[in-house]
N, C-alpha and C positions, 0 to 999 in steps of 0.2 A: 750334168746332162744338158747344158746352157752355152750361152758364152757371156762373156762378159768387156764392153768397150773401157780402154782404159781413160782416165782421165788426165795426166801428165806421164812422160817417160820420154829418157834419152839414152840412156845404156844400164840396163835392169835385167834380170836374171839369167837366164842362160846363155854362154858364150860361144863359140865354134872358133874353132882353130884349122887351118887348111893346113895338110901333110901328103907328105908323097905316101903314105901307108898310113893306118892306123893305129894308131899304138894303145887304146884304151878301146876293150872289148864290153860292153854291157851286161854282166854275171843273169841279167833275168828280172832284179828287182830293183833297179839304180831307174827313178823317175826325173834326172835333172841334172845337168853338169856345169861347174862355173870354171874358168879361165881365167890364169891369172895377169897382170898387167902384161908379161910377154907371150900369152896366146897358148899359154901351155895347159892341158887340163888337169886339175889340180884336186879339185872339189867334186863329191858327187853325192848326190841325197839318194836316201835309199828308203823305204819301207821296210820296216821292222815287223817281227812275226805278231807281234800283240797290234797290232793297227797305226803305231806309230812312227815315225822318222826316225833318221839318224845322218846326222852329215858327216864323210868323211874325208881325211885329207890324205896329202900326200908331199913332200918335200920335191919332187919334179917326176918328171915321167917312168923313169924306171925306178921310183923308191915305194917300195909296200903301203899301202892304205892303212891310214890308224884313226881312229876313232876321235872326233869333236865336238858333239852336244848329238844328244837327244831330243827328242820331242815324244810326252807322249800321246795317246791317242788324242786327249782334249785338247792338245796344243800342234794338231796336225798338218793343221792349214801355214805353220811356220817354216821359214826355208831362208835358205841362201840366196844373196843377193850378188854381189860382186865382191872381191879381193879389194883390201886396202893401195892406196899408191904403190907402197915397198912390195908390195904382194906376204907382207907376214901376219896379214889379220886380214877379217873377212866382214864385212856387212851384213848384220841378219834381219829378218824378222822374225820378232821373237815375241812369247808370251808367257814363257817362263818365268814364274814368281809376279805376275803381275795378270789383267784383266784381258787388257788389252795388248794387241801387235805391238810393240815398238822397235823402232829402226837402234840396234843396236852392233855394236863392235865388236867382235871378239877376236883375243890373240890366239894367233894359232899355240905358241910356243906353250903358253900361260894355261892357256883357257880363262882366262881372264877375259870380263866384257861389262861394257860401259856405254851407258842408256845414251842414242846421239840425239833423240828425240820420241816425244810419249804424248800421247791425250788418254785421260784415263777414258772414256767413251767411246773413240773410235778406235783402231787400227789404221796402223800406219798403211797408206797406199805406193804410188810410184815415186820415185826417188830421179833428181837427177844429180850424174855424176860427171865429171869435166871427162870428155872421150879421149887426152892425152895427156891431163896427168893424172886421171880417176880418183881426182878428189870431191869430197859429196858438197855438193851444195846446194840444194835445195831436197822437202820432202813432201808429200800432199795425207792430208787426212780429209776421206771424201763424208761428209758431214751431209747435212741439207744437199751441199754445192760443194765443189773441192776446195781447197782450202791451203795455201802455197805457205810452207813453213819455211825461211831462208835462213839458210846454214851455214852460208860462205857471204861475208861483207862486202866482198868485191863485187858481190852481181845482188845487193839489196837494193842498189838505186834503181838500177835496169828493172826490177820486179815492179817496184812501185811504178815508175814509169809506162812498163806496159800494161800494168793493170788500169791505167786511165785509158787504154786506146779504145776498146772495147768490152763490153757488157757481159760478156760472157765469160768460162773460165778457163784461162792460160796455156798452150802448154807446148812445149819445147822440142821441136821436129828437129833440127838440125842446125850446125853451125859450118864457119870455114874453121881452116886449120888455124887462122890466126886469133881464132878469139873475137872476131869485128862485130862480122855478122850474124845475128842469128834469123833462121826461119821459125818463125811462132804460128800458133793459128788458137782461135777460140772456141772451145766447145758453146753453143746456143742449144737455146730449149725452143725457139721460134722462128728459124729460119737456117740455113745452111754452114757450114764452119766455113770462117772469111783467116787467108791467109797474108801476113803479112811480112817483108823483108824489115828487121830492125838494125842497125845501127847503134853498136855501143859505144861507138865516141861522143855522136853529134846526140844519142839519145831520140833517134826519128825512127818511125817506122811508115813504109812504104807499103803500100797495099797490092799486091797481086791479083787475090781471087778469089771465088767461093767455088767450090768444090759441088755444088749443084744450084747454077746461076738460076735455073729455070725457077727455083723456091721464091727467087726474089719478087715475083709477080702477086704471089699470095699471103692472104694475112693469116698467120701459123698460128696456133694456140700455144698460151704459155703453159709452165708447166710448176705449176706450187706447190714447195714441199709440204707437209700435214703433220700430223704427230697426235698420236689417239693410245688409248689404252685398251691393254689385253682382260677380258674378265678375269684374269687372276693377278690382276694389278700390272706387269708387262710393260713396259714402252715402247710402241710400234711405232716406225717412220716410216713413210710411202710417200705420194707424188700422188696428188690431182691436175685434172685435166678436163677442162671443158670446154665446149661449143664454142668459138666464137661471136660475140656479140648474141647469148643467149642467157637468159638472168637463170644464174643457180639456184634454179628454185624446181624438184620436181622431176626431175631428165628423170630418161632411160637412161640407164647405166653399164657398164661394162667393166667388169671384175677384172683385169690383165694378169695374170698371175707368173713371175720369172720363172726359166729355168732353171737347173742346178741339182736339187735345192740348194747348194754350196756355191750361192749366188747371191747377186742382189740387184735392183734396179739401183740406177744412177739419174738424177737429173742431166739433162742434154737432150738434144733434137731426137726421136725416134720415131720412125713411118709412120709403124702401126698404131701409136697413138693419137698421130696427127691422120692418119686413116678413120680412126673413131670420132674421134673428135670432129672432123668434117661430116659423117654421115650422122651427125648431132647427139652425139651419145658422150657423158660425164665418162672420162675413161681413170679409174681407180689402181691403182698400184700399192700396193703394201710388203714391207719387208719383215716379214712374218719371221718368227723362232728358225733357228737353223740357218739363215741367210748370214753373209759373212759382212763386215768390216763394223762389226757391236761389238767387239771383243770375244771373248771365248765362252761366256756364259749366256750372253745371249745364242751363242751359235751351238754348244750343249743343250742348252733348253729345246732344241728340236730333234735329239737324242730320242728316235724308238717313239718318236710323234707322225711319221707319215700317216695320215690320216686320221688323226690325232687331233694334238693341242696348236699343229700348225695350220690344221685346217678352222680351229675354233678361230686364229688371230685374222682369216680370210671373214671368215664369219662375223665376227667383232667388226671386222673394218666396212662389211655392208651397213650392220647395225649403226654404225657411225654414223656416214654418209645419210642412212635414213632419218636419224635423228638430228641431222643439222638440217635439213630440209632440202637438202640436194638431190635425193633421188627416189625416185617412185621405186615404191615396196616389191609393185607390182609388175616392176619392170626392170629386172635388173639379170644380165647375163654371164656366166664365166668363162673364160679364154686362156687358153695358153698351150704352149709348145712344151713337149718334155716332162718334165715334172711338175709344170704348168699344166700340161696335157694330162696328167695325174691326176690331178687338182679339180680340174674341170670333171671328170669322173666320175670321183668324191663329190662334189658340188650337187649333182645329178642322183647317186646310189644312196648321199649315208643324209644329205640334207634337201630333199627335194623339193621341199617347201617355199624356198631362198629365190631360187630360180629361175627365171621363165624360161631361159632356154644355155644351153653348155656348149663351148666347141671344143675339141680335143686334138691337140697336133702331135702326132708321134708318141701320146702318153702310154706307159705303159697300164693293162688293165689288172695283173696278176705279178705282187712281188715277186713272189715265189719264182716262178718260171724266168722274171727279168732278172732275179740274180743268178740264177742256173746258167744263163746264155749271154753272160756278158764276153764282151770281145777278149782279145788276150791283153791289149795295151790297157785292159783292168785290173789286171789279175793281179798283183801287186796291192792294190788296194781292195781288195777281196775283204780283207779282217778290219778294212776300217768300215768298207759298208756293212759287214755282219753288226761293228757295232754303234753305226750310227743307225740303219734301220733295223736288224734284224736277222737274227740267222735263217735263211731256209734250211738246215739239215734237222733243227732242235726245236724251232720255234715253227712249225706248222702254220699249227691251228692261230698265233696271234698274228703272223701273218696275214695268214685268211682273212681274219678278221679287220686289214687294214686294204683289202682288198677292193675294186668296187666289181669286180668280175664274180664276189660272190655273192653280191647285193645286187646283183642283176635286175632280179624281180621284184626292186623296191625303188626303179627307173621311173618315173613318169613323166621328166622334164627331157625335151623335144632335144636330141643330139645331133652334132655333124661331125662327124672323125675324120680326120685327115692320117693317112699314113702314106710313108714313103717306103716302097717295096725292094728298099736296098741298105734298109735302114743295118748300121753292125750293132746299135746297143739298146734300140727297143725294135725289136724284132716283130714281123710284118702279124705275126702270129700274137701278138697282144690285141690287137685292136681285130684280128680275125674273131677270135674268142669272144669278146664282149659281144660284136656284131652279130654273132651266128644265137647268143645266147637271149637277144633282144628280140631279132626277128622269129624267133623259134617261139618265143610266146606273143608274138604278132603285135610287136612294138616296132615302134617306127622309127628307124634311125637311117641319115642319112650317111653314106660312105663312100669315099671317096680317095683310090688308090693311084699314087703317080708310081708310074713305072718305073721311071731313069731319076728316082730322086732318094736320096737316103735319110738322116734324122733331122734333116732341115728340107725347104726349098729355096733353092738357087737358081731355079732358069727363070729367067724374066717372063716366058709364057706360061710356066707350071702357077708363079706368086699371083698372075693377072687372074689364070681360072679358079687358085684359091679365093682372093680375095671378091671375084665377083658371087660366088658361093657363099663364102662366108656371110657378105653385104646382104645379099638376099632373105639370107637365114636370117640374120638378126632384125632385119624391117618385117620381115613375116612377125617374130615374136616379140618383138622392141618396141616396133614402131618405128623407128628409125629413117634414114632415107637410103635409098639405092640407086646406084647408077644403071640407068636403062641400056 
């Protein structure tokens, strides 16, 4: 229910083939197609009846679909990456028989496969692959910061190399056909992504541009990775974020919570926390149970936890922060979009104590009804949310109870809901509920409906009236400062 920016990619999973006609029709449950080195589609994932995957192949366009590797429900998040050079083997991520994602090989003929790269901790991220002979050469595991694994010798100097131009992390926009030059750019945590033209003979690289020059004016806040433990032992990694030139002793604070949850925050430049962070608020990030690239057991562990054990690791991560001396007790807010918007809910219904004040973007209020009304490009994955959060036909009442729509009446931290009234997968009718069920016992929540916007906002005037709202809200209960 998120999204997520990547941090390296040059030709990574799904391919398109251009035809005078179509020759492959989508049966209903095929979530993903890969092409093979001559543009043919070959590969297609699918969803299986029990919540899991399944990749199938095919020897060219008119020959029958046969069966390649499984996944099952715990190892869901694995998939198809691209065809080998020959096109007789395929690039996976995989987590079969082991913890973690690894970038693995498999033969079509065989079913034979062989580990190309592993971290027992992370999951493999984006891979790059040479765009005309599709051979792999480099992979990232996104850690703290990403983290450039080199696979192919020929471009281990060029790596090293650009990893001295700049401070940030790497990552591979495009080349020419001959191999010379490549366009690179850096992700930062403190100012705009600067694009550079490199040179793989002379080993130079050329500077172009930033991508939002205006950044360069202002001093950004950096953004440090953390590492804290879950009350039932756990290892949570998140990202703090503070004030500039304000000593971490004491702030208001601001809870950011991802969406997804089959998400995770990433270190790199992002608005909204350099939006907090300038209106002087500690802005806190944590990648709580259920968040993706910890392997498979970390991301089980948030298995049938919506408002649960995933919201204890939200909790735990306040307690943190409190206990290092970085954030008043008494002032600390939670935020978020989505299952973020969930979170913030929760935050307000099941821990009210936590809180001084919650915003809520697009969260749903009521499992139950938000899996009843999901769009149809979910339905497919229907039996993996039953069984990553829960069945509405069977499970009611534990539903309910993960609810904050039925904890209504145990609200007393001050809300703002944002919903967009075009929303297709938390529907306008989540955040109407909760509203009508607050005001009706003459609680005060503020609401606030765009019209022309759906499970985000995207118009530069809708973000402007959000964000001067939001600001408001939180210097009314934070303290904080607001733009007049």
């Amino acid at each position: 229910m998120g999204h997520l920016g990547s941090q390296l990619s040059q030709r990574d999973g799904i391919g398109f083939a251009v035809l005078d006609k179509a020759d492959t029709e989508n049966p209903g449950h095929v979530v993903g197609w890969l092409t093979d080195p001559d543009f043919r589609v070959r590969a297609a994932q699918a969803m299986t009846p029990d919540g899991g995957a399944e990749l199938r192949v095919r020897e060219n366009t008119g020959s029958p679909w046969r069966h390649l590797a499984t996944w099952a429900p715990e190892d869901n998040l694995c998939s198809g990456i691209a065809f080998t050079p020959e096109g007789t083997g395929i690039y996976l991520r995989d987590s079969r028989d082991a913890n973690t994602m690894r970038l693995v090989e498999v033969d079509i003929a065989t079913g034979t496969r062989k580990v190309v790269a592993s971290d027992p901790h992370y999951d493999i991220g984006n891979v790059i692959i040479h765009p005309r002979t599709h051979e792999l050469q480099a992979a990232t595991f996104v850690k703290g910061r990403g983290q450039v694994h080199v696979l192919d010798p020929g471009i281990e100097q060029d790596i090293e190399v650009i990893r001295k131009i700049h401070h940030g992390d790497f990552f591979l926009l495009n080349r020419d056909s001959a191999d010379k030059h490549w366009l690179i750019g850096f992700t930062t945590d403190d100012g705009p992504t600067p694009y550079y033209a490199y040179n793989r003979q002379t080993q130079k690289a050329t500077f172009l541009f930033t991508d939002r020059p205006k950044l360069e004016q202002y001093t950004l806040a950096p953004m440090t990775s953390v590492v804290l433990k879950a009350r039932d032992g756990l290892t949570l990694h998140g990202y703090l974020t503070l004030p500039v030139g304000v000593e971490a002793k004491n702030l208001p604070m601001v809870l950011n919570v991802h969406g997804g949850p089959w998400q995770r925050d990433v270190w790199g430049y992002d608005p909204e926390v350099q939006w907090l962070a300038n209106r002087g608020y500690a802005c806190l990030q944590v990648n709580f149970r259920g968040s993706t690239g910890y392997g498979k057991e970390f991301l089980n562990a948030g298995n049938r936890e919506w408002g649960g054990k995933m919201h204890d690791d939200l909790i735990d991560a306040v307690h943190w922060a409190i206990k290092e001396g970085i954030a008043d007790p008494e002032r600390i807010g939670i935020y978020g979009w989505s299952y973020g918007g969930y979170a913030a809910l929760v935050g307000a219904a099941f821990t009210p104590d936590v809180f001084a004040c919650a915003i809520d973007g697009c969260g749903p209020s009521n499992i139950i009804t938000l899996t009843n009304s999901i769009p149809p490009y979910w339905k497919p994955m229907r039996k993996l949310f039953d069984e990553r959060v829960g069945n509405a036909d069977t499970e009611e009442e534990f539903l309910k109870s993960r609810s904050p729509l039925f904890k209504a009446d145990q609200i007393e931290t001050p809300l703002l809901i944002i919903q967009g009234a075009n929303d297709p997968r938390v529907k306008q009718a989540e955040s109407e509920r909760i509203v009508h069920a607050l005001r009706s016992k003459g609680k005060a929540v503020e609401y606030i409906v765009f019209p022309d916007e759906g499970h985000d906002l995207t118009r530069p005037e809708n973000r402007l009236k959000f964000c001067a709202a939001a600001e408001a809200f939180l210097a009314k209960h934070l303290g904080g400062r607001a733009e007049k």
